[in-house]
C-alpha positions in Angstrom: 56.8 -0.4 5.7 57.9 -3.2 3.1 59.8 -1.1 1.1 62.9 -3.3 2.3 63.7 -7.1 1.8 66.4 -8.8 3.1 67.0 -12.7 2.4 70.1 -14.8 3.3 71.6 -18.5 3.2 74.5 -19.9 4.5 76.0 -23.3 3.5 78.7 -25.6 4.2 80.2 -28.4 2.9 82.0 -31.5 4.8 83.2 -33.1 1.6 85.5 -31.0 0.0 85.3 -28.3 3.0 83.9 -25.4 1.5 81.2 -22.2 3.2 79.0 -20.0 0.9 77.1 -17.4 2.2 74.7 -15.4 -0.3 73.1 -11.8 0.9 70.1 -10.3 -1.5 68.8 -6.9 -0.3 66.1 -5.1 -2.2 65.0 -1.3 -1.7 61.1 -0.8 -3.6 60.1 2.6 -2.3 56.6 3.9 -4.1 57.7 7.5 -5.8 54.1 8.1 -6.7 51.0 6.0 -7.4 52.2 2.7 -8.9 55.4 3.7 -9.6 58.4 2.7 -7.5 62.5 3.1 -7.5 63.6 -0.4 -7.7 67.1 -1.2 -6.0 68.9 -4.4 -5.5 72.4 -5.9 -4.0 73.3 -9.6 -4.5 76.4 -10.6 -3.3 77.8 -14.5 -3.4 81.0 -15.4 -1.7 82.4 -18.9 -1.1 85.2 -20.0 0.9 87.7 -23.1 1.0 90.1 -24.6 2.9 92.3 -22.3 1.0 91.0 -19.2 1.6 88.8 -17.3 -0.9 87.7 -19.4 -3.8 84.9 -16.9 -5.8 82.9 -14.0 -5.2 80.0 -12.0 -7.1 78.0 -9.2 -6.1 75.2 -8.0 -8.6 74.0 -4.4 -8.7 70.7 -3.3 -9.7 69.0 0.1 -10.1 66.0 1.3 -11.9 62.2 1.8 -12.2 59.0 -0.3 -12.0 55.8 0.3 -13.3 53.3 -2.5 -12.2 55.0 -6.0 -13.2 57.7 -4.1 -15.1 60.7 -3.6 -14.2 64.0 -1.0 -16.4 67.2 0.0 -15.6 71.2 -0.2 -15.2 73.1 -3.1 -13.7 76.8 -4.1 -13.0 78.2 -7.1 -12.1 81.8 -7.7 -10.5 83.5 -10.9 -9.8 86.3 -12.1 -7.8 87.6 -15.4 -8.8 90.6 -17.3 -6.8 93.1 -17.0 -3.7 94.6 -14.1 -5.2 91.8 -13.0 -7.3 91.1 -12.0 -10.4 88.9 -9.6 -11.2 86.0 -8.6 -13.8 83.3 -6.5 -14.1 80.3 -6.2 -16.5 77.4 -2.8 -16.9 74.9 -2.8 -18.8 71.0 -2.4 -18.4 68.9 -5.1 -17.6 64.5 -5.5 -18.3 62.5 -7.5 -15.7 58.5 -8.6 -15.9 57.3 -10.7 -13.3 54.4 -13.1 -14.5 
């Protein structure tokens, strides 16, 4: 019904031998006239010869009105062979022109 996008890339690299894949899956439903949930997953991962090299996935949740777009995010990263790991929330604002 359109409420659901899905978009996806896949790269590698011969030079320095490397494979990134990113994923982006969006959720729109209409609640009522004009007004829909907004919902989002982004998630980034890229690979070596090594094994894992870095990794992101960005969360999105919230409320659009028309053009506008308001809500909460979080953001977690994986960096390295044995990674490390961080993490950010916050809210995040969105008008498309």
């Amino acid at each position: 019904s359109g409420d659901f996008t899905f978009f996806g890339l896949a790269s590698f690299s011969m030079v320095n031998p490397d494979f990134l894949v990113i994923a982006d899956i969006s959720y729109n439903p209409e609640i009522v006239k004009d007004h829909h949930l907004t919902a989002r997953v982004e998630a980034i991962t890229q690979l070596g010869l090594a094994g894992h090299l870095y990794s992101t996935q960005r969360l999105r949740v919230g409320w659009k009105n028309g053009s506008n777009q308001l809500g909460v995010s979080t953001d977690l990263t994986q960096d390295g062979f044995n990674p490390t790991f961080g993490y950010s929330i916050g809210a995040f604002a969105k008008r498309t022109f």
